[in-house]
Structure formats: structure tokens, C-alpha cells
N, CA, C and O atoms as a GROMACS GRO file, in nm:
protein
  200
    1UNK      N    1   0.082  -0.119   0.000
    1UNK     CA    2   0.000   0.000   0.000
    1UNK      C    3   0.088   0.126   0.000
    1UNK      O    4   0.079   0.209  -0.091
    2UNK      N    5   0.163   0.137   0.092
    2UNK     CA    6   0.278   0.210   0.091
    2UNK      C    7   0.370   0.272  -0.017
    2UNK      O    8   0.407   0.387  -0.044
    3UNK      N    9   0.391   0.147  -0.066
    3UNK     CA   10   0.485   0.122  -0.232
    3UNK      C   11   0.395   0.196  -0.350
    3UNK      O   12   0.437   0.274  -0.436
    4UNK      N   13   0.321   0.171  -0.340
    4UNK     CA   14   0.204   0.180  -0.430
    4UNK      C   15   0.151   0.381  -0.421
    4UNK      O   16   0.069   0.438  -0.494
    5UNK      N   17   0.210   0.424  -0.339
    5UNK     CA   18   0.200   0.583  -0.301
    5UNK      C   19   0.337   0.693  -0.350
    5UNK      O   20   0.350   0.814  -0.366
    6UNK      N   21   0.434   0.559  -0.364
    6UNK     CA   22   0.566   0.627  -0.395
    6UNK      C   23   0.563   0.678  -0.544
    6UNK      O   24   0.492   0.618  -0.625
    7UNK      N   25   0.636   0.783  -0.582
    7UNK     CA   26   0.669   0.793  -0.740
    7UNK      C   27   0.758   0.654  -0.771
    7UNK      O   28   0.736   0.583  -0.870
    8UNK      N   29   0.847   0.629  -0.686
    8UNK     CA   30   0.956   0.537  -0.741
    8UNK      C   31   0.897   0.381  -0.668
    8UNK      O   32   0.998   0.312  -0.650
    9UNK      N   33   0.787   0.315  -0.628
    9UNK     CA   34   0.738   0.225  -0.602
    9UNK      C   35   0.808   0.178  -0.491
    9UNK      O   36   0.772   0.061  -0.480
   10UNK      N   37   0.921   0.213  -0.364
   10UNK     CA   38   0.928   0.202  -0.248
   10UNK      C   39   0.852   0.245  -0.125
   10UNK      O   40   0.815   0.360  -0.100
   11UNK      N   41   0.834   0.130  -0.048
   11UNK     CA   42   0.743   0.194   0.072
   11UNK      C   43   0.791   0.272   0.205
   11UNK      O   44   0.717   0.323   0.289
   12UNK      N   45   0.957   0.269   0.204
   12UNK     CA   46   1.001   0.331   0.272
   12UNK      C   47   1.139   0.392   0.230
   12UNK      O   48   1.140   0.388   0.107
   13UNK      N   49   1.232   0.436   0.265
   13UNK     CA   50   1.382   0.467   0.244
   13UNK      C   51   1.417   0.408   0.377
   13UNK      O   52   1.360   0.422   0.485
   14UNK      N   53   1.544   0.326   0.335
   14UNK     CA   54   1.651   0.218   0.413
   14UNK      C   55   1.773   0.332   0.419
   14UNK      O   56   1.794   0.412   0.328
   15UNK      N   57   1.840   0.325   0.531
   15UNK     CA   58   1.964   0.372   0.521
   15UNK      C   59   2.027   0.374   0.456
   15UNK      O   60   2.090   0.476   0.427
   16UNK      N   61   2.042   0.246   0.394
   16UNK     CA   62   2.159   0.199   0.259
   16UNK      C   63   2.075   0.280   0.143
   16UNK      O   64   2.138   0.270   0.038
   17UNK      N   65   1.975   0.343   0.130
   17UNK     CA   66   1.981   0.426   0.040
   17UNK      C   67   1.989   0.556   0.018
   17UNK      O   68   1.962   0.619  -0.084
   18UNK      N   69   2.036   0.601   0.141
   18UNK     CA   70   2.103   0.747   0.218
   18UNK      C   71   2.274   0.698   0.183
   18UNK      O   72   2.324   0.770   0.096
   19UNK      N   73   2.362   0.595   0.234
   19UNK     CA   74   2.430   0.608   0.254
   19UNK      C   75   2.540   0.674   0.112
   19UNK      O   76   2.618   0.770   0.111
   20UNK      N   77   2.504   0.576   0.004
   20UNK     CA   78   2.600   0.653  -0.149
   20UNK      C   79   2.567   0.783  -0.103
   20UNK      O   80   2.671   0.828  -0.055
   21UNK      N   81   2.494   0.851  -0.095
   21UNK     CA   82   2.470   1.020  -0.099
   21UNK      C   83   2.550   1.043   0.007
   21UNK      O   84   2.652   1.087  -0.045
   22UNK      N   85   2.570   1.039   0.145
   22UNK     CA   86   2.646   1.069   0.233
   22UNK      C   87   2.819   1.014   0.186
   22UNK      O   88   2.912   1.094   0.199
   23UNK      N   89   2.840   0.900   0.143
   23UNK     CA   90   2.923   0.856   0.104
   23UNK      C   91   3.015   0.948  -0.010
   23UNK      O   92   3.137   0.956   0.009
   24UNK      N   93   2.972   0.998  -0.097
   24UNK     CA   94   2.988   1.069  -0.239
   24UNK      C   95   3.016   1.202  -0.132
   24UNK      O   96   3.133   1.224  -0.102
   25UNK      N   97   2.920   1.280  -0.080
   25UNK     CA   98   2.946   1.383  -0.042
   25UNK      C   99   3.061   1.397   0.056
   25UNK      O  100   3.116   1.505   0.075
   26UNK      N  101   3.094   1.293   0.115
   26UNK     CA  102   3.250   1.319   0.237
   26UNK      C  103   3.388   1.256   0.106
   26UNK      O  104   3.508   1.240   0.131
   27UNK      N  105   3.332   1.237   0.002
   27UNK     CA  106   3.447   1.160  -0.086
   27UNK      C  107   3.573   1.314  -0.162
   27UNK      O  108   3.552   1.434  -0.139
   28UNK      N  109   3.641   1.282  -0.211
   28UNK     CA  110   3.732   1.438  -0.309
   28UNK      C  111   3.616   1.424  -0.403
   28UNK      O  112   3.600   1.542  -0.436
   29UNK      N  113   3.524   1.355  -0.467
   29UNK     CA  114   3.437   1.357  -0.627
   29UNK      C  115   3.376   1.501  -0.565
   29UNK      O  116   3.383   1.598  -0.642
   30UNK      N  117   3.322   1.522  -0.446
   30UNK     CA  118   3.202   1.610  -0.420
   30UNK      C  119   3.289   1.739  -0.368
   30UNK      O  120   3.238   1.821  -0.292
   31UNK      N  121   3.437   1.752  -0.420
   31UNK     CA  122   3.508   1.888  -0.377
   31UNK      C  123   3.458   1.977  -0.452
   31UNK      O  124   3.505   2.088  -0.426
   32UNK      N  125   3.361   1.976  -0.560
   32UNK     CA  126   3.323   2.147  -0.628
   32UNK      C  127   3.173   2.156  -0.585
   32UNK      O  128   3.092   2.226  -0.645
   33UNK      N  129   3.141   2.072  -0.465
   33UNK     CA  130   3.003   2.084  -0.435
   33UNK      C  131   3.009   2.200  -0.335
   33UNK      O  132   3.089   2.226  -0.244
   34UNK      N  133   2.926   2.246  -0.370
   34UNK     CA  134   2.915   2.370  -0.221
   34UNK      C  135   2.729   2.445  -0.242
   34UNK      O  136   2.677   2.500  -0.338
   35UNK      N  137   2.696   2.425  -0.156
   35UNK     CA  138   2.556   2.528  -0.157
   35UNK      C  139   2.466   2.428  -0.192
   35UNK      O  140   2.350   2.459  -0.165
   36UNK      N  141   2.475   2.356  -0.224
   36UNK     CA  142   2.365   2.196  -0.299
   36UNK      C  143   2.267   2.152  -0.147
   36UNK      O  144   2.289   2.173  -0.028
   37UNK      N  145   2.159   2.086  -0.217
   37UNK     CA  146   2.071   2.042  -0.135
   37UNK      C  147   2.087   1.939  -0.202
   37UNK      O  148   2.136   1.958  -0.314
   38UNK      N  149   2.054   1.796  -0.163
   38UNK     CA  150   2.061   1.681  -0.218
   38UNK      C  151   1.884   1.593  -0.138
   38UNK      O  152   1.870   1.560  -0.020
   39UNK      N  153   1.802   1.583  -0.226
   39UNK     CA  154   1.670   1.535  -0.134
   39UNK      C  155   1.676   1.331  -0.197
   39UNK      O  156   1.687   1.284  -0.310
   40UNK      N  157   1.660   1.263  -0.055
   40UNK     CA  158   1.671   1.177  -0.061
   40UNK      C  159   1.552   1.105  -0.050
   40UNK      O  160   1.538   1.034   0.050
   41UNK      N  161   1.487   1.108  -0.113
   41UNK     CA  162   1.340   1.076  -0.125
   41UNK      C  163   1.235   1.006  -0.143
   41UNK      O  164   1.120   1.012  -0.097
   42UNK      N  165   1.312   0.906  -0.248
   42UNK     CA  166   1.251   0.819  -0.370
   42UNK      C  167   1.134   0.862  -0.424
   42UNK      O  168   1.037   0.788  -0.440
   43UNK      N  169   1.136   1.015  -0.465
   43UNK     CA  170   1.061   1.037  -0.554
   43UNK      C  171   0.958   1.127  -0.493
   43UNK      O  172   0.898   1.215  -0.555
   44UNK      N  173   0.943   1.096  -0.365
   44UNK     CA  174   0.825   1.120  -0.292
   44UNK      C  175   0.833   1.314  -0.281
   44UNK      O  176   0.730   1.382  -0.289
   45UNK      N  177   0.914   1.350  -0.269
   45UNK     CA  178   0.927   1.502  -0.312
   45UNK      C  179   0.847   1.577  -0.464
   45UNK      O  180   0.828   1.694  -0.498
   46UNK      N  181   0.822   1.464  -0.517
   46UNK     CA  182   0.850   1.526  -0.691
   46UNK      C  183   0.749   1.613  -0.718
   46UNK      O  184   0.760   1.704  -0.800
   47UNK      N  185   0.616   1.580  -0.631
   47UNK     CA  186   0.491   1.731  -0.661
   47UNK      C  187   0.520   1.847  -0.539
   47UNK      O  188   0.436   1.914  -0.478
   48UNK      N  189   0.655   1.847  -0.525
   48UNK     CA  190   0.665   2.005  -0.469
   48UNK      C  191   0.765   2.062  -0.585
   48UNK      O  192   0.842   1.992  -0.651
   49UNK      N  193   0.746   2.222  -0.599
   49UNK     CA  194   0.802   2.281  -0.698
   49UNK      C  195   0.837   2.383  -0.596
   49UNK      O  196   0.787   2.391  -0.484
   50UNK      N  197   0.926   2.457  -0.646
   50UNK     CA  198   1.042   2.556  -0.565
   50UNK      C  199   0.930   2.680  -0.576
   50UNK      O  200   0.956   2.791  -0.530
   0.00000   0.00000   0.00000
């Protein structure tokens, strides 16, 4: 029921799908990152607009 509410068909977010994003961002790849928001979501953000 849950799944079925998501854009991306998960019913929840697991850590392990936070962690690449936390991972990437403490790595040198993410040294020209600065000011970024990164939303971890699965999708579930996608009907808000700025």
C-alpha cells in the first residue's frame, strides 16, 4: 500500500539508500560541491516545486 504511493514504487527509504549520498558527499568527487541540497526521497518530493 505504501509502495504503491511512492513515485519510485518504495514503501520506505533504508539507510543503505542514504548512505551513497552521504558517502559521495564526504568523498574528493564532491570537492566542487558547495551550496547543494541533495533530497533523498525516492521520488516522494517530486509534486513540490520551488
Amino acid at each position: 500500500m505504501l509502495a504503491a504511493g511512492s513515485p519510485l514504487g518504495v514503501p520506505w527509504i533504508d539507510p543503505a539508500d542514504i548512505a551513497p549520498v552521504v558517502a559521495f558527499l564526504a568523498s574528493d568527487q564532491a570537492r566542487m560541491v558547495s551550496g547543494a541540497s541533495f533530497a533523498v526521497t525516492a521520488g516522494d518530493s517530486a509534486h513540490i516545486t520551488a
